[in-house]
C-alpha positions as CSV (number, residue, x, y, z in Angstrom):
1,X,122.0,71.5,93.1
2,X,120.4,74.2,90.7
3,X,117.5,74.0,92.9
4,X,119.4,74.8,96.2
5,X,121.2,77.4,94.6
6,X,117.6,79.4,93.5
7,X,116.0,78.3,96.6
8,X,118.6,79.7,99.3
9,X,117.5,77.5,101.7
10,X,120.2,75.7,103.9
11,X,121.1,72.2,103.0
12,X,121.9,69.9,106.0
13,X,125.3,68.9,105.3
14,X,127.3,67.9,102.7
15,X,129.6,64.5,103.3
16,X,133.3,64.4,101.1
17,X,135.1,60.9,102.5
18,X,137.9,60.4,101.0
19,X,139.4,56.6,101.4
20,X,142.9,55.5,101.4
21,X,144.9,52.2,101.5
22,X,143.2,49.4,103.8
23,X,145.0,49.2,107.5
24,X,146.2,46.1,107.9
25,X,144.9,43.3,110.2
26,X,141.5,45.3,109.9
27,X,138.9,45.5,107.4
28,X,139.5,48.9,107.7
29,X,140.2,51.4,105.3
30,X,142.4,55.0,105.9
31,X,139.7,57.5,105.8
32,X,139.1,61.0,106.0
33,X,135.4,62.2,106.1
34,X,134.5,66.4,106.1
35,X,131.0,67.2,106.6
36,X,130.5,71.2,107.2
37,X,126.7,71.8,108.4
38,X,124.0,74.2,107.5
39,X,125.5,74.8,104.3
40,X,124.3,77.7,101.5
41,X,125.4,77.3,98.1
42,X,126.8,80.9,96.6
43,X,126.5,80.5,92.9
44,X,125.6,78.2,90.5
45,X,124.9,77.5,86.8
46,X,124.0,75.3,84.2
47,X,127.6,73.6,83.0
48,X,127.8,74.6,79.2
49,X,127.6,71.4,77.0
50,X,129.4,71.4,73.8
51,X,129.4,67.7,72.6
52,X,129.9,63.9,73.9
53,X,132.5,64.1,77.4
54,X,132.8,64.7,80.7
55,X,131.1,67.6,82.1
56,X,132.8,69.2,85.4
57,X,130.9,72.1,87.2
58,X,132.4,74.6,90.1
59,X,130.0,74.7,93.0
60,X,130.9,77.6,95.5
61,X,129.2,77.1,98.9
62,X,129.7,78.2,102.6
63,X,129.2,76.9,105.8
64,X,127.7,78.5,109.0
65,X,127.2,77.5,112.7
66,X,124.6,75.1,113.4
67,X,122.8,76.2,116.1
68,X,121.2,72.8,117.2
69,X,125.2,71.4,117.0
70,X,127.2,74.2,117.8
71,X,129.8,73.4,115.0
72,X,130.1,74.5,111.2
73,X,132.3,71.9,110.4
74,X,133.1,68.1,111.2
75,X,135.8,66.3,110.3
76,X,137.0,62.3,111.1
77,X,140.2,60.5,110.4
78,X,140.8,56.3,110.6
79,X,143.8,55.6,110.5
80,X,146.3,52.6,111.8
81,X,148.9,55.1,112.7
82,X,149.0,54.8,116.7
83,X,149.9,58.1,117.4
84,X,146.4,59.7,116.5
């Protein structure tokens, strides 16, 4: 990621999917997947390590109109619910 943020150069997409509980009779699970297109990232850094843990980062990043797909942003829900 330090690379893209130094380069600003678009990266393709970027895919979140977050699952849920499996649906039942399926082997199915309730899922929501974003994936926003042509996407910059606005600022960066190197996290700060100060000993043995986890370390988190904050990675700022915005989405613009794919011209080749005509949308910024995609987004998909499975779910057993019916109504959708």
């Amino acid at each position: 990621l330090w690379d893209l943020y130094h380069s600003q150069a678009a990266v393709p997409s970027i895919v979140m999917q977050f699952l849920g509980n499996a649906i039942a009779g399926s082997a199915a699970t309730d899922t929501l997947t974003l994936n926003p297109t042509n996407v910059f990232i606005d600022t960066g850094g190197t996290p700060e390590l100060d000993g043995p843990d986890i370390t988190t980062a904050t990675l700022n990043w915005v989405s613009l109109i794919d011209v080749a797909n005509d949308s910024a942003f995609k987004a998909t829900l499975i779910t057993g619910d019916s109504t959708f």
